[in-house]
N, C-alpha and C positions, 0 to 999 in steps of 0.2 A: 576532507569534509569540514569545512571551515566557514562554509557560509558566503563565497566570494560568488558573485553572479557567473553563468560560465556562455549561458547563450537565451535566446528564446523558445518560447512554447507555442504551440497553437492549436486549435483545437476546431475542427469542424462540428458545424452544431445540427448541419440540414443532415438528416439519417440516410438519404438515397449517397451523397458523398462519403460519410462517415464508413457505408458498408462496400462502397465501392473503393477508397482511398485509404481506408483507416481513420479514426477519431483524431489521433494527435500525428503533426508532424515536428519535426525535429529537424534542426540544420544538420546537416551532412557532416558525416563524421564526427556526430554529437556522440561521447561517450558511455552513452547510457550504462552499460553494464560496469561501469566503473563508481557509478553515484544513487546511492539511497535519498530522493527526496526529500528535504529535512531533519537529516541526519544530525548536522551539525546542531538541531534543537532539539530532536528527540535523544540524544547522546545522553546527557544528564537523566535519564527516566531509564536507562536498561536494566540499571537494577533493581527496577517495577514492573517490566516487561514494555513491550514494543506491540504497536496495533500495525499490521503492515497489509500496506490497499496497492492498488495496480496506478492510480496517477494521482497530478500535483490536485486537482477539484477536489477529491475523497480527503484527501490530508487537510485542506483547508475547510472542508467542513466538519471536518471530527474536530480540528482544533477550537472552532468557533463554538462548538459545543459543550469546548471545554477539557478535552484529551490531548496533551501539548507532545503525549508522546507515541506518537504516527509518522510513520515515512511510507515512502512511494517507492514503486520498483520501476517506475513508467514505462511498464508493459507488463507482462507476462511472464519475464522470465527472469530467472535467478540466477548471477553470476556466481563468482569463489567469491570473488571482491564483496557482493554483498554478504552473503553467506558467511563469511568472517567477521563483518560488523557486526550479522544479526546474531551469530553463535555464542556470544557474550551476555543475549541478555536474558533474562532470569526466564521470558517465556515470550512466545511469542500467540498473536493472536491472527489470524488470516479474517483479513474481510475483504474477499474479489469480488469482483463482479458477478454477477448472478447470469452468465452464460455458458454456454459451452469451453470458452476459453480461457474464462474463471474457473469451469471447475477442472479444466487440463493442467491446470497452473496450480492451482490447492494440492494437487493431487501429488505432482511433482515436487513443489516447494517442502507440502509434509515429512517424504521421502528425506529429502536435503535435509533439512534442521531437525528432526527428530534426533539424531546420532550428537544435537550439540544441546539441545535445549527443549522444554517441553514448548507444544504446540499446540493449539487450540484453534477450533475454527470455525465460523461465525458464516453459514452460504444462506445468501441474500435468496432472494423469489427471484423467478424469471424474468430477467430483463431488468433487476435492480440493480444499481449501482449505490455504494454508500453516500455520494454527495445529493443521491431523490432524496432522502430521509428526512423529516425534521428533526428539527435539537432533541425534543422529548423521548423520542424514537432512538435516535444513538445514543441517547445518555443510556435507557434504559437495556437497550444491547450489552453495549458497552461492559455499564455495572453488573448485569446477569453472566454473561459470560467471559467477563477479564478480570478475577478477583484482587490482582497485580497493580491496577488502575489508582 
């Protein structure tokens, strides 16, 4: 987790593809379950605690808002691999997506890191995702419920 570029991202935006293909593709054999999202930036912040979202959008807009320390799991699920970076740090905060698949993945994710680190969890309205928000909007999340921040 160093920061070296490893592949590309891409991201379907028409909602008939996104639900028929999925939002994001990924190159083949991209190893996702091996890389936390901005790890290598939010590293320096774990012992503030960690804001952890489902992809690379959410992380770039909590950052712009001002929270440098967010990583992405880009997707839904939680490997060991991540689950060993995240268990170091002081706390952790879940902001998924406000779907059904957001909250199968809160649900499960809590489960995992409860046993390393406390957990906290931030479930958006239906159909939100943390990068619709404005600045004012995450700041104010954010600060209400990550006192770690």
């Amino acid at each position: 987790m160093v920061g070296n570029p490893l592949a590309y991202c891409g991201r379907r935006i028409d909602p008939d593809e996104a639900a028929r293909f999925g939002k994001w593709r990924f190159p083949r054999y991209f190893p996702k379950a091996r890389i936390l999202y901005n790890a290598h930036r939010a590293q320096a912040f774990r012992s503030q605690g960690i804001i952890l979202v489902e992809c690379p959008w959410a992380v770039m807009r909590i950052t712009q808002a001002g929270f440098p320390n967010v990583v992405a799991l880009l997707g839904t699920t939680l490997s060991q691999a991540q689950t060993s970076w995240l268990a170091s740090a002081r706390a952790i905060l879940l902001m998924l997506d406000g779907d059904p698949a957001g909250d199968r993945a809160a649900s499960s994710i809590i489960n995992t890191l409860t046993a390393h680190t406390q957990v906290l969890r931030h479930q958006l309205q239906n159909k939100m995702e943390p990068e619709d928000l404005s600045d004012p909007t995450l700041r104010s999340i954010l600060r209400d419920h990550f006192p770690f921040s």
